[in-house]
C-alpha positions as CSV (number, residue, x, y, z in Angstrom):
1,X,65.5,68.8,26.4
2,X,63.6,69.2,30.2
3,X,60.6,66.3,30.5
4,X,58.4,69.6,31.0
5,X,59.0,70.8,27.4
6,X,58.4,66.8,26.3
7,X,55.6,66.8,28.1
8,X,53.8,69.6,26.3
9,X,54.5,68.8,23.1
10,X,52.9,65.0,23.4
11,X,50.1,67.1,24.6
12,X,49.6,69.4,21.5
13,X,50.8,66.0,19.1
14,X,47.3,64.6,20.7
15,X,45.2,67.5,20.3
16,X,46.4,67.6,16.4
17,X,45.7,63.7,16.1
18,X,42.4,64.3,17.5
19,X,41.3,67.0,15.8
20,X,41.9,65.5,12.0
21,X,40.2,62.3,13.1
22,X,36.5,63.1,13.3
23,X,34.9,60.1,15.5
24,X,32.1,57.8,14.0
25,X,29.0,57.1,16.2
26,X,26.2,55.0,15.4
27,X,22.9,55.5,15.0
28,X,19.4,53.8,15.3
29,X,19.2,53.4,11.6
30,X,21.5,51.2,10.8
31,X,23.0,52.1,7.4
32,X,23.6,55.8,8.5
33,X,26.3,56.9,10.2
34,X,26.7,60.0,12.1
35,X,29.7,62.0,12.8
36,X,29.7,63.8,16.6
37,X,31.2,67.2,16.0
38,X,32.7,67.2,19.8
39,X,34.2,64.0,20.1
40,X,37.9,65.6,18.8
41,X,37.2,68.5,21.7
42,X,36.7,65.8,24.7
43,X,39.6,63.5,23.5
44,X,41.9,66.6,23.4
45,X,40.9,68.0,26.4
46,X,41.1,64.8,28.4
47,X,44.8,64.8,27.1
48,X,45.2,68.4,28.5
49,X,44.0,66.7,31.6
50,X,46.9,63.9,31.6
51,X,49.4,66.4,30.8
52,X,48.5,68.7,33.9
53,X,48.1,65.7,36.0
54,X,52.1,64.5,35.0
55,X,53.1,68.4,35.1
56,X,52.1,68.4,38.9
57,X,53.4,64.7,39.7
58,X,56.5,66.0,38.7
59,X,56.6,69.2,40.5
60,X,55.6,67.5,43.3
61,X,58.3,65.0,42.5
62,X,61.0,67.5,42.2
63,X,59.5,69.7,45.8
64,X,60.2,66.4,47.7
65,X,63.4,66.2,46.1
66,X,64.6,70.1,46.4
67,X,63.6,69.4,50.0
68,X,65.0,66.2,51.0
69,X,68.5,68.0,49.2
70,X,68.1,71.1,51.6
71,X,67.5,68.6,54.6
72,X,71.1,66.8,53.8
73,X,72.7,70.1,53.4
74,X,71.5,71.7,56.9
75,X,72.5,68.4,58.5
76,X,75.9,68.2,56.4
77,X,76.3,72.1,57.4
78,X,75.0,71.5,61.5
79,X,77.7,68.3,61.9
80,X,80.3,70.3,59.6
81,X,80.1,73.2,62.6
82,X,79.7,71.3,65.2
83,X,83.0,69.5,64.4
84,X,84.4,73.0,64.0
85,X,83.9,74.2,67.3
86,X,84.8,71.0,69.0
87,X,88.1,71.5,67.0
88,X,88.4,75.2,67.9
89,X,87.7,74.2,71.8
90,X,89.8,71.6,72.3
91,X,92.8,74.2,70.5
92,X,91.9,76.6,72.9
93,X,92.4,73.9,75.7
94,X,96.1,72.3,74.8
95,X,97.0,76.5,73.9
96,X,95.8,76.8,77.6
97,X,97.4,74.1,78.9
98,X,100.9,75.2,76.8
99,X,100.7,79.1,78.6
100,X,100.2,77.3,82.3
101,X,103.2,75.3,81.4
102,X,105.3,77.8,80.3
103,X,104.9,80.4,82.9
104,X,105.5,77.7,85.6
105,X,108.7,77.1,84.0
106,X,109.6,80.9,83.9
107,X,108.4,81.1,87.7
108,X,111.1,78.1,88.4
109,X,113.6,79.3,86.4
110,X,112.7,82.5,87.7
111,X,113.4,81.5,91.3
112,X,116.2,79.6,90.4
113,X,118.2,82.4,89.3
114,X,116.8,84.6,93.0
115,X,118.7,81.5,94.5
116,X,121.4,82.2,92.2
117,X,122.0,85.8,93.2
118,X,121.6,85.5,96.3
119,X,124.4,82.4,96.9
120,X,126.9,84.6,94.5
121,X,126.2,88.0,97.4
122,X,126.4,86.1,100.2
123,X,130.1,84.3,98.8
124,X,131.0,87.9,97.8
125,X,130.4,88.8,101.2
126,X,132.5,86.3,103.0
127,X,135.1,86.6,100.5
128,X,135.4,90.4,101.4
129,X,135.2,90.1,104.8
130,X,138.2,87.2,104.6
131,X,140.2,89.4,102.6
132,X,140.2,92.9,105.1
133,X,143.0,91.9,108.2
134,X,143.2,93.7,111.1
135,X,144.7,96.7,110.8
136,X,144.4,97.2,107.3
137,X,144.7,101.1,106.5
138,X,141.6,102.7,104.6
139,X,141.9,105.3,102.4
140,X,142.9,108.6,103.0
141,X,143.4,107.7,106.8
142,X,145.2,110.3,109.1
143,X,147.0,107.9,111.6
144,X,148.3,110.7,114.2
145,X,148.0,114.3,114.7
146,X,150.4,116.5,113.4
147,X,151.8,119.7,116.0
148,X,150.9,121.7,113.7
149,X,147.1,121.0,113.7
150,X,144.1,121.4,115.9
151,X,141.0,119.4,117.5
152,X,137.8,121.3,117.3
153,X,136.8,120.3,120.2
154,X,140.2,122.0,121.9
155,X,139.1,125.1,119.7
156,X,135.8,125.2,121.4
157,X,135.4,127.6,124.4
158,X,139.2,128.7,123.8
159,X,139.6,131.8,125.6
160,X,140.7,135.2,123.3
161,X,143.4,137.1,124.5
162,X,144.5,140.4,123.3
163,X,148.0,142.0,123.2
164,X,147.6,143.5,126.2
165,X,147.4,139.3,128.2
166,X,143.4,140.9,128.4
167,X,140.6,138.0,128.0
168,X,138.4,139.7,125.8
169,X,136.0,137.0,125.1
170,X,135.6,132.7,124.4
171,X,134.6,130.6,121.1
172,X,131.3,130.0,121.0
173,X,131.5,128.0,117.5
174,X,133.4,128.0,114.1
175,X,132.4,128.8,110.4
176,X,133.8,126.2,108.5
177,X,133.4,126.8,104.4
178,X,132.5,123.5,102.5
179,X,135.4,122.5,101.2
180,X,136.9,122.0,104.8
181,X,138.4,125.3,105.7
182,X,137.7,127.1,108.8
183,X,137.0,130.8,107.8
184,X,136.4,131.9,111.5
185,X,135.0,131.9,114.4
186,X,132.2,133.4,116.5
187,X,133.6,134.9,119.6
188,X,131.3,135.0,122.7
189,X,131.7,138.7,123.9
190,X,130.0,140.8,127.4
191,X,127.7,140.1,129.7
192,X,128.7,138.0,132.7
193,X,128.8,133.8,133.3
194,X,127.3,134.0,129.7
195,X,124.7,136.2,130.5
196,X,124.1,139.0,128.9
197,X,126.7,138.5,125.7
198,X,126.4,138.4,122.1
199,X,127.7,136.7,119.8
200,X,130.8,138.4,117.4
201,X,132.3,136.3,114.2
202,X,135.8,137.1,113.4
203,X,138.1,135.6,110.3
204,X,140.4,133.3,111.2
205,X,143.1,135.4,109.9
206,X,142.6,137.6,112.2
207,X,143.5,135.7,114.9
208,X,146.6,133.8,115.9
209,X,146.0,129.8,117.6
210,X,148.8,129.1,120.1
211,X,149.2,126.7,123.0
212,X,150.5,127.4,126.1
213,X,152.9,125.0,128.8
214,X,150.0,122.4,129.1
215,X,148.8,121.9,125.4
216,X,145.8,124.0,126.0
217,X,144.5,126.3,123.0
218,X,143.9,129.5,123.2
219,X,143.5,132.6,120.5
220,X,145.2,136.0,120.1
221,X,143.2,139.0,118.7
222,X,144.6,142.3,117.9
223,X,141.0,143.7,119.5
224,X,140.3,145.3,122.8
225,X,137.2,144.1,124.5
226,X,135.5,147.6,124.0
227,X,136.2,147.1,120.2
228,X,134.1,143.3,120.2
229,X,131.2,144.7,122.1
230,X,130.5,148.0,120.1
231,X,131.3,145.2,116.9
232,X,127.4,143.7,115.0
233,X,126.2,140.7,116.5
234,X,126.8,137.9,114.1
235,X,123.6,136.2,112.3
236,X,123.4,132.7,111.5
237,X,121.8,131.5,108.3
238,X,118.4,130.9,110.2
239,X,118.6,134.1,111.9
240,X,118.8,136.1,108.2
241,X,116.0,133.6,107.3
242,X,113.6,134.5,110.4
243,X,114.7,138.3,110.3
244,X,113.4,138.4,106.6
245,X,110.2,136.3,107.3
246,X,109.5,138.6,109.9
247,X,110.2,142.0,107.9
248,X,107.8,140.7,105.1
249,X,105.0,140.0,107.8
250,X,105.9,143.5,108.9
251,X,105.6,144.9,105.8
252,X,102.3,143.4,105.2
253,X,100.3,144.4,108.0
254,X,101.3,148.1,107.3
255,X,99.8,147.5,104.1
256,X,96.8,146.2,105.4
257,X,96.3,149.2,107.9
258,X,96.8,152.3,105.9
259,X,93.6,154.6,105.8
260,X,91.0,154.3,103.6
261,X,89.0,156.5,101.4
262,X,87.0,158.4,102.4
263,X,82.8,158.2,101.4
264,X,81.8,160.0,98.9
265,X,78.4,162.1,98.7
């Protein structure tokens, strides 16, 4: 039971007490006695008095208390976070400290293993240089020429005969397919010291390569001059290029000059 709740009901024990005791008073006679009607009333309310006066000693007795305990706890609770975040600091320092450490270890080993590679290139290096002697044959190496082969620079300006012992024209240049193969070559046909001729591409199989009594190339061509100079001209690949740019700029300023129509009313 609270000391409230005992409190009140020694109050309401007084005012009973009080109240069934009438209190005796004197008078000026001295063999009559006189009874005060409100004696009871002032005893019990003095008691109501007492009772209020405990009721707030106590209350104020437990405020002081309630606030001395919330005082503790915010001090308790201020030091117990402060601790925390001088725990939490000091983590984040040594994690810190353990990252800088451990990428300045990668960065040596890092570098160590740069040094690595590049001792292990340069010993490759030297080792594959001591191992190739002088004279040591690479692969697919053509030591001498065959008699049965050509230079292309002996090919170059070899002069075309005919069957008739006629010069009919020189070699200007070869066409010479990707895999290796010459498929012909562009003879160099009329005009005079170079002036003045055009250019004729014939296949190779069409001509005959022979040397004469000094090693010196020359062609044979079942042609007749006539036959070379009435022949095309032969185009290169950037001559069919520039022919075609130039036909579509043709073909676009026609378009752009054809008539217009005429006003209407």
């Amino acid at each position: 039971m609270s000391s409230k709740k005992n409190l009140w009901l020694a109050t309401a024990s007084a005012l009973v007490l009080f109240s069934a005791a009438p209190v005796m008073a004197q008078t000026n006679d001295a063999n009559v006695t006189v009874v005060k009607s409100d004696g009871p009333a002032e005893q019990a309310g003095e008691a109501v008095d007492n009772a209020a006066s405990a009721t707030a000693e106590a209350a104020g007795n437990a405020a002081e208390k309630t606030a001395e305990a919330a005082d503790n706890a915010a001090d308790a609770t201020a030091q117990a976070a402060d601790n925390a975040t001088d725990a939490t600091a000091e983590a984040a320092d040594d994690a810190a400290d353990a990252a800088t450490a451990a990428a300045s270890e990668a960065a040596d080993e890092a570098e160590q293993a740069a040094d690595a590679a590049d001792d292990a290139m340069d010993e490759a290096t030297e080792t594959e240089t001591a191992e190739v002697e002088e004279g040591t044959p690479v692969e697919g190496q053509i030591f001498e020429q065959s008699a049965d082969t050509y230079l292309a620079s002996t090919l170059l300006d070899a002069t075309v005969y005919n069957a008739a012992d006629e010069e009919v024209g020189d070699v200007n240049d070869m066409i010479i397919t990707s895999d290796g193969k010459i498929e012909g070559v562009v003879i160099g046909v009329g005009g005079f010291l170079g002036v003045g001729e055009k250019n004729v591409a014939i296949e190779l199989s069409r001509l005959e390569m022979t040397q004469d009594e000094d090693r010196d190339t020359y062609f044979m061509a079942d042609l007749t001059a006539e036959e070379l100079e009435a022949a095309p001209e032969f185009m290169t690949a950037e001559d069919v290029q520039m022919q075609a740019e130039s036909a579509a700029a043709g073909a676009g300023t026609a378009t752009g000059t054809g008539m217009g129509t005429a006003p209407t009313n």
